[in-house]
Backbone as numpy.savetxt, mean C-alpha at the origin, in Angstrom:
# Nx Ny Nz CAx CAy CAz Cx Cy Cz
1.88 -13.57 -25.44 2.43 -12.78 -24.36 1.65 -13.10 -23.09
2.25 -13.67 -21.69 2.10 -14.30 -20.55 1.61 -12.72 -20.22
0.27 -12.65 -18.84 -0.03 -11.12 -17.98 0.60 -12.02 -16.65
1.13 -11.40 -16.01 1.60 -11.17 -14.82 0.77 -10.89 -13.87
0.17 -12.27 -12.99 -0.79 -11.85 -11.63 -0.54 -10.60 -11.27
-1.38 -9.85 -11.00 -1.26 -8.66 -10.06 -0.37 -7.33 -10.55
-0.25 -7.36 -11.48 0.60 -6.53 -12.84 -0.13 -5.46 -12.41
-1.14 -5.77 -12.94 -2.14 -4.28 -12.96 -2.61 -3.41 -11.70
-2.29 -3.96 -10.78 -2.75 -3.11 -9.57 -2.63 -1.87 -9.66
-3.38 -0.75 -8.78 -3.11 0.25 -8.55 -3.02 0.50 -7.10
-1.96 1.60 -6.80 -2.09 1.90 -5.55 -3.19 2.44 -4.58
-3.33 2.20 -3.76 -4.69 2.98 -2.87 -3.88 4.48 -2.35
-4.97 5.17 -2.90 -5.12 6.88 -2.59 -5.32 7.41 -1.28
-5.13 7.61 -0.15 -5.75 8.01 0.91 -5.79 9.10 1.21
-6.66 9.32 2.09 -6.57 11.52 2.68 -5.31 11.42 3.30
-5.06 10.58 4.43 -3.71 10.49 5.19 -3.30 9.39 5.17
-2.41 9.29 6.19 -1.30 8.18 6.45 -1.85 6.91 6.95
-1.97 5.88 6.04 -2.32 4.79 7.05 -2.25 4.15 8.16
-3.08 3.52 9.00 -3.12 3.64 9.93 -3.28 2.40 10.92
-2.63 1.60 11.47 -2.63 0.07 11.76 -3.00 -0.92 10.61
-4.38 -1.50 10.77 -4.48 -2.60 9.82 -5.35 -1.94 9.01
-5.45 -0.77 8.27 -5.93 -0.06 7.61 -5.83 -0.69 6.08
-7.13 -1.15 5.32 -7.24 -2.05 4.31 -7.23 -3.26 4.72
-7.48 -3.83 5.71 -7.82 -5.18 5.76 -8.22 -6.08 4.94
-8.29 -6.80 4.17 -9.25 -7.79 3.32 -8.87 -7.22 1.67
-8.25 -5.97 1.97 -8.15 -5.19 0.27 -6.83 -5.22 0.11
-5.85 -4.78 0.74 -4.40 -3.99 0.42 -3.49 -5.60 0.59
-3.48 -6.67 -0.40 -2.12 -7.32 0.02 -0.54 -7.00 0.29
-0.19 -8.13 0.74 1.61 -7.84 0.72 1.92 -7.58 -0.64
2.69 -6.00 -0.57 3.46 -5.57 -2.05 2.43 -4.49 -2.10
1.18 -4.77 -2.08 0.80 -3.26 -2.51 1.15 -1.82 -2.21
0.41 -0.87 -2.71 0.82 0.22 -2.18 -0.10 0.82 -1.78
0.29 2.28 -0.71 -0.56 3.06 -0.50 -0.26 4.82 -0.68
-0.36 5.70 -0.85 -0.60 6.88 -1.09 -0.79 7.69 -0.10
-0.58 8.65 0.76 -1.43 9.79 1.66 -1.52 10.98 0.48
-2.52 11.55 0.70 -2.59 12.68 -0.22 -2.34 13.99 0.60
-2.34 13.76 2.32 -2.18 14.89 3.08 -0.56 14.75 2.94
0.40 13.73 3.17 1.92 14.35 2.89 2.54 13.97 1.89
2.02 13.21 1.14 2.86 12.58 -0.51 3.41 11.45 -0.34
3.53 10.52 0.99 4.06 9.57 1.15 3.32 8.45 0.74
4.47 7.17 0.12 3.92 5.95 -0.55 4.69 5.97 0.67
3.40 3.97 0.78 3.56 3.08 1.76 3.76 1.77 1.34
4.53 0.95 1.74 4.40 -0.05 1.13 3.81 -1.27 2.50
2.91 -2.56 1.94 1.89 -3.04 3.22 3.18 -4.29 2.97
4.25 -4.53 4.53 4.76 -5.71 4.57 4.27 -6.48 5.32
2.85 -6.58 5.32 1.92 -6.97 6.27 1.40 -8.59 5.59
-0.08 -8.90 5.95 -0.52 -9.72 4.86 -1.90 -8.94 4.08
-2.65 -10.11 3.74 -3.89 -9.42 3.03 -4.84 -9.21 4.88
-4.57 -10.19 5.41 -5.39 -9.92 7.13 -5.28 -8.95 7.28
-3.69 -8.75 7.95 -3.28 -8.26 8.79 -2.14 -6.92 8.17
-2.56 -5.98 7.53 -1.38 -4.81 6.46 -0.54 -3.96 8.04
0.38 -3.79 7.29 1.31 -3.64 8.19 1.85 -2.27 7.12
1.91 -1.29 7.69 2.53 0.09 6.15 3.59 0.03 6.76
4.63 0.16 5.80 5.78 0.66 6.10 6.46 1.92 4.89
7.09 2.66 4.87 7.34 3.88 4.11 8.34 3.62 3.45
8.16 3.76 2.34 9.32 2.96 0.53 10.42 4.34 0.71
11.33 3.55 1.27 12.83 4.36 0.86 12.73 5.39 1.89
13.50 6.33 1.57 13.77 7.48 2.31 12.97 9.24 1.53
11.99 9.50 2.02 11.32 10.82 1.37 11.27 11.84 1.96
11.57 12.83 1.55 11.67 14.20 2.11 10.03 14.77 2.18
């Protein structure tokens, strides 16, 4: 059974909402991110430089 690069990731947890290039050097393209102040996942369509959050789908 083949593992899948990057299978295992976990999302990053934050107090709030990310914030420009917030994770630099850590958060690649595809990962995710978390705020724990409003419940929103982020997703980085950024690179590993330069993360760019953008907000997965539509959340109430």
């Amino acid at each position: 059974m083949a593992v899948i690069e990057g299978a295992q990731k976990r999302p990053f947890v934050l107090e709030a909402d990310p914030v420009g290039t917030e994770l630099a050097g850590q958060a690649d393209i595809g990962d995710l991110a978390v705020s724990r102040a409003t419940g929103t996942v982020f997703t980085n369509t950024g690179t590993l430089a330069t993360p760019s959050w953008t907000v997965v789908g539509t959340q109430a």
